[in-house]
Every structure is written in C-alpha cells, then in structure tokens.
N, C-alpha and C positions, 0 to 999 in steps of 0.2 A: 615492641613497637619502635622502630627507627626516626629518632631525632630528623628532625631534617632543621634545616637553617636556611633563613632569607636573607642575602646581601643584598644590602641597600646599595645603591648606586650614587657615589658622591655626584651632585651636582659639579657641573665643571664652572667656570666663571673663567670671564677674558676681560684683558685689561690694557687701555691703550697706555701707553709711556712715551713723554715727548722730553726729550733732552736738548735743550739750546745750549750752547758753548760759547757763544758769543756773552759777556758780562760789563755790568757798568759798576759793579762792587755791590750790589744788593744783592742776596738771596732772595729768590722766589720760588715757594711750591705753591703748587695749586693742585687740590684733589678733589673728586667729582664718585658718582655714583660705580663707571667703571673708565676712571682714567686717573692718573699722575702726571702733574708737567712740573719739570723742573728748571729751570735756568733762567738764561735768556736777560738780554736789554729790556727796558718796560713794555718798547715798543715790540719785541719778537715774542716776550712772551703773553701777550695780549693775543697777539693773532694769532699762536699758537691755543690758547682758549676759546678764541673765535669756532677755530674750527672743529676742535672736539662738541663744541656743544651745537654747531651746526650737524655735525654726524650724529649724536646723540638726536635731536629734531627728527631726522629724517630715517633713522630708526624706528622711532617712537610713531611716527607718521608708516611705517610700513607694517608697525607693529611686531614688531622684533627685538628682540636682545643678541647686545656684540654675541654672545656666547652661541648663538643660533648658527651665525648669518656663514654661508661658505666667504674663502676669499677671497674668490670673485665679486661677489657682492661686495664686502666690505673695499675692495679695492674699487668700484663702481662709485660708492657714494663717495669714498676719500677722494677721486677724481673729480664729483663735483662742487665740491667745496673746496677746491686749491691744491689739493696734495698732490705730490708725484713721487713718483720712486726713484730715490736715485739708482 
C-alpha cells in the first residue's frame, strides 16, 4: 500500500511597513495586528497610525484580511485614507 502525504499549505500573511525619516531624536515603533511603523516626528508618525488603522477599519468593514485583498483593492482603500504612491 503507497504512503501518500498531505501538504499543508502555509498560510501566507501580509504586512504593511511604514518608515518615516524625518526625526526629532525619539524612537518610535508602533506594531499592530498586521502593520510596523517606525520613525517619524510625533506628529508624522501619528498620522502615519492614523492611517493604518483607518485601513485596518475599512478591511474589517469589508470583511477581509490584508492577506486576501488584490492590489487593487488594497490600493483603493490606501487612496481613501490619504495615501499616494510616489
């Protein structure tokens, strides 16, 4: 009788990362359920929190996970929360 084997299929998981470079001599991280933000003045990296968790919101509201979403959508909602691409 021939073994056979099941692979399992890692879950994938996606993860935003926000890097500010602007600095006022603090260290700041901030990590969330699937984001890291690192840098930033108080005031940049606030609204750099601002808006991951406005995207997180509006995820949660569509009922999706980052790991789901194409990126289009995920580019859709980052446009309606502030973001642009450089």
């Amino acid at each position: 009788m021939a073994e056979t084997s099941k692979k399992t299929k890692q879950e994938m998981k996606a993860l935003m990362v926000g890097i500010a470079l602007d600095s006022d001599g603090h260290k700041r991280i901030t990590t969330g359920p699937n984001f890291a933000l690192v840098g930033g003045k108080e005031e940049t990296h606030a609204e750099m929190t601002e808006k991951v968790i406005r995207i997180n919101e509006k995820l949660e509201a569509k009922g999706k996970r980052l790991e789901d979403m194409s990126r289009e959508e995920f580019d859709d909602i980052a446009r309606e929360v502030g973001l642009r691409r450089s």
